[in-house]
CHARMM internal coordinates of N, CA and C (Angstrom, degrees):
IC EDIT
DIST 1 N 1 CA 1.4458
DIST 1 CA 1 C 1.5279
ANGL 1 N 1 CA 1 C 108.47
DIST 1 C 2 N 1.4754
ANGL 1 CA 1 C 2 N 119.60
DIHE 1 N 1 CA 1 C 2 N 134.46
DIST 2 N 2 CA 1.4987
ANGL 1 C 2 N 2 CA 122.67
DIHE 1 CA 1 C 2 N 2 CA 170.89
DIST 2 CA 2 C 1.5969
ANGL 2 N 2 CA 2 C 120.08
DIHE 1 C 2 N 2 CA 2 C -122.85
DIST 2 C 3 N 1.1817
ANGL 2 CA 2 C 3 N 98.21
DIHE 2 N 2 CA 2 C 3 N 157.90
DIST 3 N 3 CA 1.7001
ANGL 2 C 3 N 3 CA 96.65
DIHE 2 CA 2 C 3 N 3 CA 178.62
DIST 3 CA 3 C 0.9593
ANGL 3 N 3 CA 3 C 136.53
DIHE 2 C 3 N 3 CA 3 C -163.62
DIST 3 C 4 N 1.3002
ANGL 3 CA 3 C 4 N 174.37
DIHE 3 N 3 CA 3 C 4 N 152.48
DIST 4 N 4 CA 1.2515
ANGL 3 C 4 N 4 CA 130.63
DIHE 3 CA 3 C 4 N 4 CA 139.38
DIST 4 CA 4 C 1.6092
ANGL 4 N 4 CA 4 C 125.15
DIHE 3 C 4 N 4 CA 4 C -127.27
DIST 4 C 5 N 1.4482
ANGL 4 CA 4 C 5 N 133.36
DIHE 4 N 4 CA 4 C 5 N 179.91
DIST 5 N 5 CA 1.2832
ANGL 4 C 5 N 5 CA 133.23
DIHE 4 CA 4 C 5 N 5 CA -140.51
DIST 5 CA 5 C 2.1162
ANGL 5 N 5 CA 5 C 82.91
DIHE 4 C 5 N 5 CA 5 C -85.81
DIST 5 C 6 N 1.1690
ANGL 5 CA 5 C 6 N 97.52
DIHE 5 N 5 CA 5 C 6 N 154.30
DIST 6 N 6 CA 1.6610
ANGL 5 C 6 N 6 CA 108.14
DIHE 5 CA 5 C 6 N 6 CA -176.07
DIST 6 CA 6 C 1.5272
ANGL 6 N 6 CA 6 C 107.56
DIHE 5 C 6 N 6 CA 6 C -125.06
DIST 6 C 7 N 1.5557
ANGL 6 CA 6 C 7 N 118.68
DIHE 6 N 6 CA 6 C 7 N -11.72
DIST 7 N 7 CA 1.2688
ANGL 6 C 7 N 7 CA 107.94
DIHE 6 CA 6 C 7 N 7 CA -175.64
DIST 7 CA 7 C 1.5365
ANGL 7 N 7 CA 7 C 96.67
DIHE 6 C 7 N 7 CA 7 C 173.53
DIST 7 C 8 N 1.5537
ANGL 7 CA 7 C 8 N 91.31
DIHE 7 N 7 CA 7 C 8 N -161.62
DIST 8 N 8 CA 1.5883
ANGL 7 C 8 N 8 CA 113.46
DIHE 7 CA 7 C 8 N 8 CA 170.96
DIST 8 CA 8 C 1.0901
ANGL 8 N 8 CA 8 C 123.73
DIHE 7 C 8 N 8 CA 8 C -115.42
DIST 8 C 9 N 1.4528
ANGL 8 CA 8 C 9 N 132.50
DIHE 8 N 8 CA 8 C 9 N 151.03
DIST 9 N 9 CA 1.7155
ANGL 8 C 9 N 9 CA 107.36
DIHE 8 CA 8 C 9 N 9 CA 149.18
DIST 9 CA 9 C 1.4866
ANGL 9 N 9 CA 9 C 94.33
DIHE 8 C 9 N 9 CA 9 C -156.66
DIST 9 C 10 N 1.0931
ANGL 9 CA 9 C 10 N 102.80
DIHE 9 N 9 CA 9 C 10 N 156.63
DIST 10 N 10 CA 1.5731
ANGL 9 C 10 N 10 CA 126.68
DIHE 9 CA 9 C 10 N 10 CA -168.94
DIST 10 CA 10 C 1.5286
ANGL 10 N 10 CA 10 C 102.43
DIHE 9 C 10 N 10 CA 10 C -125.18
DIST 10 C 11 N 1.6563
ANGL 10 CA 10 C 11 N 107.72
DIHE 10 N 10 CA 10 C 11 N 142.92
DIST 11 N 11 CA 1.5172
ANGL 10 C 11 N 11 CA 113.32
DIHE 10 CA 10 C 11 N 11 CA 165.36
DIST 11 CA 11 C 1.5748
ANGL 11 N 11 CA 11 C 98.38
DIHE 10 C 11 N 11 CA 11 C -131.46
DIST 11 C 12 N 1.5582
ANGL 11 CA 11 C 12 N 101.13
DIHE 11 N 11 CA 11 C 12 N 148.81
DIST 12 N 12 CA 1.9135
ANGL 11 C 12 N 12 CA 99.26
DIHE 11 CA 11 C 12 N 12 CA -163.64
DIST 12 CA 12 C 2.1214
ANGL 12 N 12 CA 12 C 72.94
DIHE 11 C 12 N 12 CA 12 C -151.00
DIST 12 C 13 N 1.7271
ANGL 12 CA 12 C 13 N 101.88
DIHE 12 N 12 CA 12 C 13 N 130.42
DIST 13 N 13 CA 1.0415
ANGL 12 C 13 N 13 CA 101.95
DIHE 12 CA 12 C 13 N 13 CA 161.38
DIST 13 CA 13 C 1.5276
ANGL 13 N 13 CA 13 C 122.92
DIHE 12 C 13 N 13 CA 13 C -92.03
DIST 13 C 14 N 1.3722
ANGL 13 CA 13 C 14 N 132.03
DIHE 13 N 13 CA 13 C 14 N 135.92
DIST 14 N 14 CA 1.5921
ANGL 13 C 14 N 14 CA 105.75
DIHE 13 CA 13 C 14 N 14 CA -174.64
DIST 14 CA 14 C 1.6340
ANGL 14 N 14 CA 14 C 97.80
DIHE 13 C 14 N 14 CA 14 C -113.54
DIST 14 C 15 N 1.3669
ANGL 14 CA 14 C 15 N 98.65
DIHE 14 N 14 CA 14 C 15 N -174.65
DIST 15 N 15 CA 1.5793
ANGL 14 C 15 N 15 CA 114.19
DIHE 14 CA 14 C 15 N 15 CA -155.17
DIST 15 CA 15 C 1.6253
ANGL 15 N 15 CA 15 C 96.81
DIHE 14 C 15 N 15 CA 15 C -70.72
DIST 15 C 16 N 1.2551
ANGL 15 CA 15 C 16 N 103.57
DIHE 15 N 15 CA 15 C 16 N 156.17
DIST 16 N 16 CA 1.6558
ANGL 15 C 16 N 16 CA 103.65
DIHE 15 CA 15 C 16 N 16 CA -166.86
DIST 16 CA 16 C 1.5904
ANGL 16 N 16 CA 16 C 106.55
DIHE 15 C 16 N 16 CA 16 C -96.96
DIST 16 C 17 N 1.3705
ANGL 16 CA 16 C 17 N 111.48
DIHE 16 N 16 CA 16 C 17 N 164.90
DIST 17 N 17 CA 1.9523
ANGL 16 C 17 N 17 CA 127.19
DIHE 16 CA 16 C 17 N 17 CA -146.18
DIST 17 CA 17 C 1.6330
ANGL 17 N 17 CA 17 C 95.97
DIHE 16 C 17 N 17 CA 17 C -78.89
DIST 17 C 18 N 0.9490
ANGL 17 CA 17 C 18 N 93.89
DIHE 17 N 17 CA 17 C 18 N 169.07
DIST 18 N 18 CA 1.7224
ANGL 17 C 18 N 18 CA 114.68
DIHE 17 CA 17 C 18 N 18 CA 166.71
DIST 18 CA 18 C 1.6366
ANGL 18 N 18 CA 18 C 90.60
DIHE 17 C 18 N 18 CA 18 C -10.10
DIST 18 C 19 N 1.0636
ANGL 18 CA 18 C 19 N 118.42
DIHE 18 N 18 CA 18 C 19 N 168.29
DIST 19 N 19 CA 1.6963
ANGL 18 C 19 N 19 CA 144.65
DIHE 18 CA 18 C 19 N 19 CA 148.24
DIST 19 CA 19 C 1.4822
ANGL 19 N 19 CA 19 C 94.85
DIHE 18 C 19 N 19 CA 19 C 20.22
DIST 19 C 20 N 1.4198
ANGL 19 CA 19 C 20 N 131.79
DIHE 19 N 19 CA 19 C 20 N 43.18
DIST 20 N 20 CA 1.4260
ANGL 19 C 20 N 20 CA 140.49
DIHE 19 CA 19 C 20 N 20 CA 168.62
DIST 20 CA 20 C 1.6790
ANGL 20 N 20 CA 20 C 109.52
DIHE 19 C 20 N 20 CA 20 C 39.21
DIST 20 C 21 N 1.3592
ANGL 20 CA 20 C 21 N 122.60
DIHE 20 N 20 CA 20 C 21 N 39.24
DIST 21 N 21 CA 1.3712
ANGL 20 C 21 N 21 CA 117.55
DIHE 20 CA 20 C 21 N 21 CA 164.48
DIST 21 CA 21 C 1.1896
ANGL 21 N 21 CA 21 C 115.81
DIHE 20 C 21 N 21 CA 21 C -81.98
DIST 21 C 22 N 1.1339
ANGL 21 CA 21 C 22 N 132.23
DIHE 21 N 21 CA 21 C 22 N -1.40
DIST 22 N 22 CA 1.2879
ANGL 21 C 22 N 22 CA 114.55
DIHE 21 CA 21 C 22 N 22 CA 164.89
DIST 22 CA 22 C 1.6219
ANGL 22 N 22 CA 22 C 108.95
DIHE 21 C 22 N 22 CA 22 C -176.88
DIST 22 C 23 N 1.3465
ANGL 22 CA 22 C 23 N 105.26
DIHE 22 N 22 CA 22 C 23 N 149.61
DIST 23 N 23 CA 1.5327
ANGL 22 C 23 N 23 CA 119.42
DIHE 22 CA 22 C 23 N 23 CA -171.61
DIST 23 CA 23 C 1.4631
ANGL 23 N 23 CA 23 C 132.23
DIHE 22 C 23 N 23 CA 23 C -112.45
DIST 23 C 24 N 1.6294
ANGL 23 CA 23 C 24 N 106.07
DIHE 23 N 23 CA 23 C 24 N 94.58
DIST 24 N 24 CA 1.4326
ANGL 23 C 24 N 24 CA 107.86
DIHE 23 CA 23 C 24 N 24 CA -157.11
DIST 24 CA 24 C 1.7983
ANGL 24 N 24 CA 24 C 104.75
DIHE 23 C 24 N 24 CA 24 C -56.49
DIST 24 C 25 N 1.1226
ANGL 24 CA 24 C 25 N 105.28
DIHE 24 N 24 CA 24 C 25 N 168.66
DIST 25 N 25 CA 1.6489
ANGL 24 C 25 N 25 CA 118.26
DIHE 24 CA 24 C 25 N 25 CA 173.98
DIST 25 CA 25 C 1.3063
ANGL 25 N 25 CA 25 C 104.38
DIHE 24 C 25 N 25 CA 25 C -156.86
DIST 25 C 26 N 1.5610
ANGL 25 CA 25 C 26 N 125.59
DIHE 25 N 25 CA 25 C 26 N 119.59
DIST 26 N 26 CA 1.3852
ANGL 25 C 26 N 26 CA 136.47
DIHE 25 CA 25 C 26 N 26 CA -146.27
DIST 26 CA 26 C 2.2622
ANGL 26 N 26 CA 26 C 100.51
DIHE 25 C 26 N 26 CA 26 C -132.26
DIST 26 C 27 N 1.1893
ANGL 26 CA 26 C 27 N 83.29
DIHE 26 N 26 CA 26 C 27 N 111.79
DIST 27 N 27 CA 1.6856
ANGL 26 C 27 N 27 CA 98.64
DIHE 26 CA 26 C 27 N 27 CA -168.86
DIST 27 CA 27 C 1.7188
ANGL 27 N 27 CA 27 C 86.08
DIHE 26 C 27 N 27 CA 27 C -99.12
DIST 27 C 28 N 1.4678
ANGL 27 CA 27 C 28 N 106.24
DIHE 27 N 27 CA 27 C 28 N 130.40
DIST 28 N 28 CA 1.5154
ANGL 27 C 28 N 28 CA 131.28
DIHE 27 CA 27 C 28 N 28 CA 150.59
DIST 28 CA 28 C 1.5836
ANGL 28 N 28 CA 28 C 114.58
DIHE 27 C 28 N 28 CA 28 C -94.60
DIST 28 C 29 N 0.8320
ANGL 28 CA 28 C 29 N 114.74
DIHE 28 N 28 CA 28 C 29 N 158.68
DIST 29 N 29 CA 1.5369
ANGL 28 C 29 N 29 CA 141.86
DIHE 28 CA 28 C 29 N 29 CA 166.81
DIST 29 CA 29 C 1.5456
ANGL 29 N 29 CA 29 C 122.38
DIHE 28 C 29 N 29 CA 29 C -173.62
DIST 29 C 30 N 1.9729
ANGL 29 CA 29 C 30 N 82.12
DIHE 29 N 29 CA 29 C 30 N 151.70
DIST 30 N 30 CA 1.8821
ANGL 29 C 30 N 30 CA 78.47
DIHE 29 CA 29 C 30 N 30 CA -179.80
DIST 30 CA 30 C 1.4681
ANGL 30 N 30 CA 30 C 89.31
DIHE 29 C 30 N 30 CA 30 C 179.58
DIST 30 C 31 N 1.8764
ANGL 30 CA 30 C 31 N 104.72
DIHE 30 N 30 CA 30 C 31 N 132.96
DIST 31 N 31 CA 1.4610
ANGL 30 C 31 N 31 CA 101.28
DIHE 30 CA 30 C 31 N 31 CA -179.48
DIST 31 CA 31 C 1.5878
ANGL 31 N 31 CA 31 C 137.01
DIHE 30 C 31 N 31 CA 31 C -72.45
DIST 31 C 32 N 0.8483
ANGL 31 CA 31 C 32 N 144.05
DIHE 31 N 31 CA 31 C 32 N 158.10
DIST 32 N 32 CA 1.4094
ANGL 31 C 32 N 32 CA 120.74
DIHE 31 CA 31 C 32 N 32 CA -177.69
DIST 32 CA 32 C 1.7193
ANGL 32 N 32 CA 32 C 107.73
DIHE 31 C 32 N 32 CA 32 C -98.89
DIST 32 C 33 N 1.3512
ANGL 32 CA 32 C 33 N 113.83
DIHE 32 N 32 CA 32 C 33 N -148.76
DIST 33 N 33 CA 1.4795
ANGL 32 C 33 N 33 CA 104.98
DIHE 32 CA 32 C 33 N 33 CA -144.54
DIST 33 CA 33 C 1.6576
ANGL 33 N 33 CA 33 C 93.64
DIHE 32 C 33 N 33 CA 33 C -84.68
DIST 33 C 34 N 1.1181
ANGL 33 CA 33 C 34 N 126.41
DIHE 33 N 33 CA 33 C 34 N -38.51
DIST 34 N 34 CA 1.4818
ANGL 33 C 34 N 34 CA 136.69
DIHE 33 CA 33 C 34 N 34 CA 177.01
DIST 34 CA 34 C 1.7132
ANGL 34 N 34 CA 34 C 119.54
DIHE 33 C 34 N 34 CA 34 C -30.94
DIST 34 C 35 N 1.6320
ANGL 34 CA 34 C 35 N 88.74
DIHE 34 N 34 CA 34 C 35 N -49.10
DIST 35 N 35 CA 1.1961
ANGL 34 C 35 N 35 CA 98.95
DIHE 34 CA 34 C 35 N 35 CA -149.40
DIST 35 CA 35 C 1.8531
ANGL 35 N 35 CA 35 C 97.07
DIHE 34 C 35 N 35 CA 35 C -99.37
DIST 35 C 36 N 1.1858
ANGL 35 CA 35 C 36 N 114.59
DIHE 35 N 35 CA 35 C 36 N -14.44
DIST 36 N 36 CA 1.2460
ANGL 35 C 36 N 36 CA 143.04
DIHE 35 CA 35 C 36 N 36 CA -177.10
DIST 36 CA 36 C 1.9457
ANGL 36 N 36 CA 36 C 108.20
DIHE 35 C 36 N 36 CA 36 C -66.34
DIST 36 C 37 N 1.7502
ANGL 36 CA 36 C 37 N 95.55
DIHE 36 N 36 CA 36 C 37 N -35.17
DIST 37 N 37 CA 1.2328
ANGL 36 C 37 N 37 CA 98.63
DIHE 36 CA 36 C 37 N 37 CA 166.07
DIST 37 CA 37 C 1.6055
ANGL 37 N 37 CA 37 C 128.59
DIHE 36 C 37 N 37 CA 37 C -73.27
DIST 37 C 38 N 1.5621
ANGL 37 CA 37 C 38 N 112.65
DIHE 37 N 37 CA 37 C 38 N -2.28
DIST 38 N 38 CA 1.4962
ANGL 37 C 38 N 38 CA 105.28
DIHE 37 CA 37 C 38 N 38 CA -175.46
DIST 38 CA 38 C 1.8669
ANGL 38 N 38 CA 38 C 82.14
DIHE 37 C 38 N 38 CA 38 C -117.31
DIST 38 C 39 N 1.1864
ANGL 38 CA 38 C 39 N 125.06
DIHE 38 N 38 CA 38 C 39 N -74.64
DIST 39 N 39 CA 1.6302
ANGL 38 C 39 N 39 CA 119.81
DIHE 38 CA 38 C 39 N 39 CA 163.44
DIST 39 CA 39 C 1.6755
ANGL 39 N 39 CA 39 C 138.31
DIHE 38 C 39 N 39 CA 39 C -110.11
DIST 39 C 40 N 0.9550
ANGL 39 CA 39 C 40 N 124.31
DIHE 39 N 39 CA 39 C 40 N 144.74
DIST 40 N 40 CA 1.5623
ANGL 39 C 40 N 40 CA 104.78
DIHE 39 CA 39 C 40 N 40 CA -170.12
DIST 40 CA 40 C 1.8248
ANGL 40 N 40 CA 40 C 91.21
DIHE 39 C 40 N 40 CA 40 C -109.50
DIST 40 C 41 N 1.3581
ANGL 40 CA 40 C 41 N 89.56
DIHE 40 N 40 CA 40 C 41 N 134.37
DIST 41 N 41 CA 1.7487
ANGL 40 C 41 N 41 CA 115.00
DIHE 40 CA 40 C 41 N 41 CA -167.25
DIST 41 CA 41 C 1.5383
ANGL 41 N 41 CA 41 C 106.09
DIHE 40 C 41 N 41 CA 41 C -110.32
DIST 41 C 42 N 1.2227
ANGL 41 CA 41 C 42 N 124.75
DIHE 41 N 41 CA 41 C 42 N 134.72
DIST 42 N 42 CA 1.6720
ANGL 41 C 42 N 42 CA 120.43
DIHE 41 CA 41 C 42 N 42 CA 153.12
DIST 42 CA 42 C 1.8691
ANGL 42 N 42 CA 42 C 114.73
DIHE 41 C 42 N 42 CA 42 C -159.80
DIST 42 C 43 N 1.2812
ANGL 42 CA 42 C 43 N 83.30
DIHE 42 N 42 CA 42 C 43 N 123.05
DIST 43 N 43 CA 1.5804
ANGL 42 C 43 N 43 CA 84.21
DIHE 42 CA 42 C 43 N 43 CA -169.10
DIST 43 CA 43 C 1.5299
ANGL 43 N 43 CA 43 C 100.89
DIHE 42 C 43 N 43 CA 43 C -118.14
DIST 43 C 44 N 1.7194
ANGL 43 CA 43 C 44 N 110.20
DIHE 43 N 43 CA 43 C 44 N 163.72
DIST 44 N 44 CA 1.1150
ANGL 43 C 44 N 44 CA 105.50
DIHE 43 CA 43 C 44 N 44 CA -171.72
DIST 44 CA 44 C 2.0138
ANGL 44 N 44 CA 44 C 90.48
DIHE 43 C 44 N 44 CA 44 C -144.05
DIST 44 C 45 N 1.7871
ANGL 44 CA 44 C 45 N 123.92
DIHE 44 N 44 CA 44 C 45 N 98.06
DIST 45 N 45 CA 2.0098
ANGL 44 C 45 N 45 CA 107.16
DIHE 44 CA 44 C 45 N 45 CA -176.33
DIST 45 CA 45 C 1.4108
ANGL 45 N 45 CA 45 C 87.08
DIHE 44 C 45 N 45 CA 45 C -123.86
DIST 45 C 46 N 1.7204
ANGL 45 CA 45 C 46 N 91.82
DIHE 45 N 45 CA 45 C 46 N 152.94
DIST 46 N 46 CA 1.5603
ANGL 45 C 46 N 46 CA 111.65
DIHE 45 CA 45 C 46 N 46 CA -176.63
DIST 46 CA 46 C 1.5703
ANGL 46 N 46 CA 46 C 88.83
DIHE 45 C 46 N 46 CA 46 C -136.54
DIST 46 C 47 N 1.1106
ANGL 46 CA 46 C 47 N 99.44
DIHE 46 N 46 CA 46 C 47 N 103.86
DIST 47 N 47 CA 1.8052
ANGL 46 C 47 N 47 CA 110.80
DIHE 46 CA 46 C 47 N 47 CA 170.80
DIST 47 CA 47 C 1.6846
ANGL 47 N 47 CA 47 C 91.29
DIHE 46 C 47 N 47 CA 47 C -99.46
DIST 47 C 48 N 1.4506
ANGL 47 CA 47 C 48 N 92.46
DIHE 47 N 47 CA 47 C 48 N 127.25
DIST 48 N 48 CA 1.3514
ANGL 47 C 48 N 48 CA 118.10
DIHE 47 CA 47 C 48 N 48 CA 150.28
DIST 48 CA 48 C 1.6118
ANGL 48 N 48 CA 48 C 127.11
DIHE 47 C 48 N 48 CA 48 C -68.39
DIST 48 C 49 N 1.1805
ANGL 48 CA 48 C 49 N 131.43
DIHE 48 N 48 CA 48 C 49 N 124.16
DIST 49 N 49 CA 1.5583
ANGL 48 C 49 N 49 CA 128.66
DIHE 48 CA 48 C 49 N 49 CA -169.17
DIST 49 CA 49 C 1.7394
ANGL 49 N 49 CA 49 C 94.48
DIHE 48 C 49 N 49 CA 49 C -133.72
DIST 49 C 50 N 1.4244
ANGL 49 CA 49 C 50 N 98.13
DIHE 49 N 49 CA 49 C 50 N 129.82
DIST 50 N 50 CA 1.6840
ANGL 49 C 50 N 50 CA 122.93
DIHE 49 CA 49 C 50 N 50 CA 176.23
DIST 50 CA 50 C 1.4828
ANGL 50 N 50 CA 50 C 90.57
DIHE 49 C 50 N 50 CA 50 C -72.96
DIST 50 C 51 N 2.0439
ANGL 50 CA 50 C 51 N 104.94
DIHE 50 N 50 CA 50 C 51 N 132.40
DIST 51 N 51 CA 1.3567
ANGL 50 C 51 N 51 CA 103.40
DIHE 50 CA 50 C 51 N 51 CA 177.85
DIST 51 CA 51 C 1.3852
ANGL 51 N 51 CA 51 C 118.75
DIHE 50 C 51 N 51 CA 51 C -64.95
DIST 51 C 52 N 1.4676
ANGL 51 CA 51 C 52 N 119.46
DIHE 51 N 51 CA 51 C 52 N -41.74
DIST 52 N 52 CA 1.3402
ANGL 51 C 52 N 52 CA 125.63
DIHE 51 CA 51 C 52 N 52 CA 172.04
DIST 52 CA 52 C 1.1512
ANGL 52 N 52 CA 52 C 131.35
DIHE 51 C 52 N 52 CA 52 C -34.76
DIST 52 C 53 N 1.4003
ANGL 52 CA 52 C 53 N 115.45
DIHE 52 N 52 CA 52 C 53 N -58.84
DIST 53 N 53 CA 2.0370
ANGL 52 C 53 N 53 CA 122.75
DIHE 52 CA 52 C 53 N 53 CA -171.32
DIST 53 CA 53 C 1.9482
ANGL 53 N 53 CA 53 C 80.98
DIHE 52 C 53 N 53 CA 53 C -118.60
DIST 53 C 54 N 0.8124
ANGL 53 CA 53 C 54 N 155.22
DIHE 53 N 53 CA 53 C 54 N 43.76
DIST 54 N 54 CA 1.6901
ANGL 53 C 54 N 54 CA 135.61
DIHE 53 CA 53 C 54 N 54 CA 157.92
DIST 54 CA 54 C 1.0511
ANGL 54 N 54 CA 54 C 104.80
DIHE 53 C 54 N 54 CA 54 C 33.46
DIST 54 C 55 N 1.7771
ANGL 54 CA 54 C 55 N 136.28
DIHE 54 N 54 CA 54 C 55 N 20.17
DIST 55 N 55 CA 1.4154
ANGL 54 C 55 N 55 CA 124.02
DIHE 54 CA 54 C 55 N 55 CA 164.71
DIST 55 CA 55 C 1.4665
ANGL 55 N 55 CA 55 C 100.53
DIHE 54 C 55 N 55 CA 55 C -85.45
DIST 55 C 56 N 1.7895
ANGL 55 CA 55 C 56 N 91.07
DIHE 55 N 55 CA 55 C 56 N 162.02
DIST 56 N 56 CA 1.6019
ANGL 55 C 56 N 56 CA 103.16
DIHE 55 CA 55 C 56 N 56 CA -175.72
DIST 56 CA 56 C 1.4609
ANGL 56 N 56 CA 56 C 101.24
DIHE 55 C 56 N 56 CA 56 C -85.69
DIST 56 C 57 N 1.2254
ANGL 56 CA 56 C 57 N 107.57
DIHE 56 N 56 CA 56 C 57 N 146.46
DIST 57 N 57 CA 1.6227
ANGL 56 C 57 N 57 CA 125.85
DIHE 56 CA 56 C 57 N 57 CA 178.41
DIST 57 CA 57 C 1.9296
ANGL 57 N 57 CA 57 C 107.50
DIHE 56 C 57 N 57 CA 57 C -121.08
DIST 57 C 58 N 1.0060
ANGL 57 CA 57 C 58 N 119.48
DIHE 57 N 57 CA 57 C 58 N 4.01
DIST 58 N 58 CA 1.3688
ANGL 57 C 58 N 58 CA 113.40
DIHE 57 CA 57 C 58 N 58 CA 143.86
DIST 58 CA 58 C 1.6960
ANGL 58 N 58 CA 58 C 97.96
DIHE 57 C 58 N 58 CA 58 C 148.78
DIST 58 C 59 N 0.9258
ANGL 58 CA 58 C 59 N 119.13
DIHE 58 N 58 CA 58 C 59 N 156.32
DIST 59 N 59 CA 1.5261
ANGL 58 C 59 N 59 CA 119.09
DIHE 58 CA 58 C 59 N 59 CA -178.45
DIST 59 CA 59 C 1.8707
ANGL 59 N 59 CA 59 C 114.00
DIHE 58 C 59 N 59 CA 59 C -146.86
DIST 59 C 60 N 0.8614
ANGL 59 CA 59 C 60 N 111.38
DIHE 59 N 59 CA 59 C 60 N -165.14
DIST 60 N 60 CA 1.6514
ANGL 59 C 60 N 60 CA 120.18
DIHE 59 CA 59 C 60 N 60 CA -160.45
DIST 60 CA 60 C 1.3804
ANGL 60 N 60 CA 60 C 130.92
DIHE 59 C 60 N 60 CA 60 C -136.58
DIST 60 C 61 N 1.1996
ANGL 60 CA 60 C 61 N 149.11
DIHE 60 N 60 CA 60 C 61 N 83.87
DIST 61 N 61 CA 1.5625
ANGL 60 C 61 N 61 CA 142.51
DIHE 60 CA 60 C 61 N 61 CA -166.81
DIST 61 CA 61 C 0.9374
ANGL 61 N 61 CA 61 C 122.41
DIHE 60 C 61 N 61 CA 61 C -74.15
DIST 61 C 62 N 1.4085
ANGL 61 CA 61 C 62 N 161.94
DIHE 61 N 61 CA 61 C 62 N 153.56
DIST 62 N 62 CA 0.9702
ANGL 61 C 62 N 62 CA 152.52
DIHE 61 CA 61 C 62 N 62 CA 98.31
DIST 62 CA 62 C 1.8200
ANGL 62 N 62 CA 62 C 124.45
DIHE 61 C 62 N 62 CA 62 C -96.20
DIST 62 C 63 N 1.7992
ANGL 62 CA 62 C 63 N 107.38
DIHE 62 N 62 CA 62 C 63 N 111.04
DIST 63 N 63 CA 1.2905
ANGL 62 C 63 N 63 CA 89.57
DIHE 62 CA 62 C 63 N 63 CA -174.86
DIST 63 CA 63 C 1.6197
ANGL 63 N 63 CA 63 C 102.39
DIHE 62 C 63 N 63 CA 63 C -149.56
DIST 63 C 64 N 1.3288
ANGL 63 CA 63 C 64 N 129.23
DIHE 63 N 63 CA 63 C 64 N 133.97
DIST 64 N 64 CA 1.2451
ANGL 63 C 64 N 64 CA 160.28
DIHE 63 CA 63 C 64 N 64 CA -148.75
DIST 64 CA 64 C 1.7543
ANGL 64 N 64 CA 64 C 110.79
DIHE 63 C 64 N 64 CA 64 C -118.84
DIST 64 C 65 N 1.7357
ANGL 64 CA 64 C 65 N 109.87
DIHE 64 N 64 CA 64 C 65 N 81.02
DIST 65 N 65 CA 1.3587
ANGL 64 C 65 N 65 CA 98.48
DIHE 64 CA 64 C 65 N 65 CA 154.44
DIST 65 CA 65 C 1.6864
ANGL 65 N 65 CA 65 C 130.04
DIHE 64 C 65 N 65 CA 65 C -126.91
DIST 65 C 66 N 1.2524
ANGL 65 CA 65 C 66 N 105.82
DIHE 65 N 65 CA 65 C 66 N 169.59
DIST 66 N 66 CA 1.6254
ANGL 65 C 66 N 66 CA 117.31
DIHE 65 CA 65 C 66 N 66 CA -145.24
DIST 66 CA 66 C 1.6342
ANGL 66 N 66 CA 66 C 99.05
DIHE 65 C 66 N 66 CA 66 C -137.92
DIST 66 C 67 N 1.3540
ANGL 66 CA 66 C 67 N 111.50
DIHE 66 N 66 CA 66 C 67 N 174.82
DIST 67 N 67 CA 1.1121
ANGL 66 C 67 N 67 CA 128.60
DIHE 66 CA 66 C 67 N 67 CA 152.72
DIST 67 CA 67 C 1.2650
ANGL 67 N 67 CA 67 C 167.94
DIHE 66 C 67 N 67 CA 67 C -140.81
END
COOR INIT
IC SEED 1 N 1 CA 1 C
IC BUILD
């Protein structure tokens, strides 16, 4: 098997909204230099999750690619 590493990504939960309905969880990514040579990637999603059932109730992108 071969491969190699393409990036980063991070998940960071943050403190939950008004009156605890819901609990953002905020995903990073971003390619590193390797992978940067075929596309350069960087994303930034904050899915919202209902405290009750942990389903998502709507979330947010921001993501930037180049070449």
């Amino acid at each position: 098997m071969m491969g190699a590493k393409a990036g980063r990504m991070t998940f960071e939960v943050l403190a939950p909204t008004a009156h605890n309905i819901e609990i953002p969880v905020r995903v990073k990514a971003e390619s590193n230099s390797f992978f940067t040579k075929i596309r350069k990637t960087r994303a930034e999603i904050v899915s919202y999750l209902r405290v009750s059932t942990l389903r998502p109730t709507r979330f947010h992108e921001d993501l930037s690619k180049g070449r």
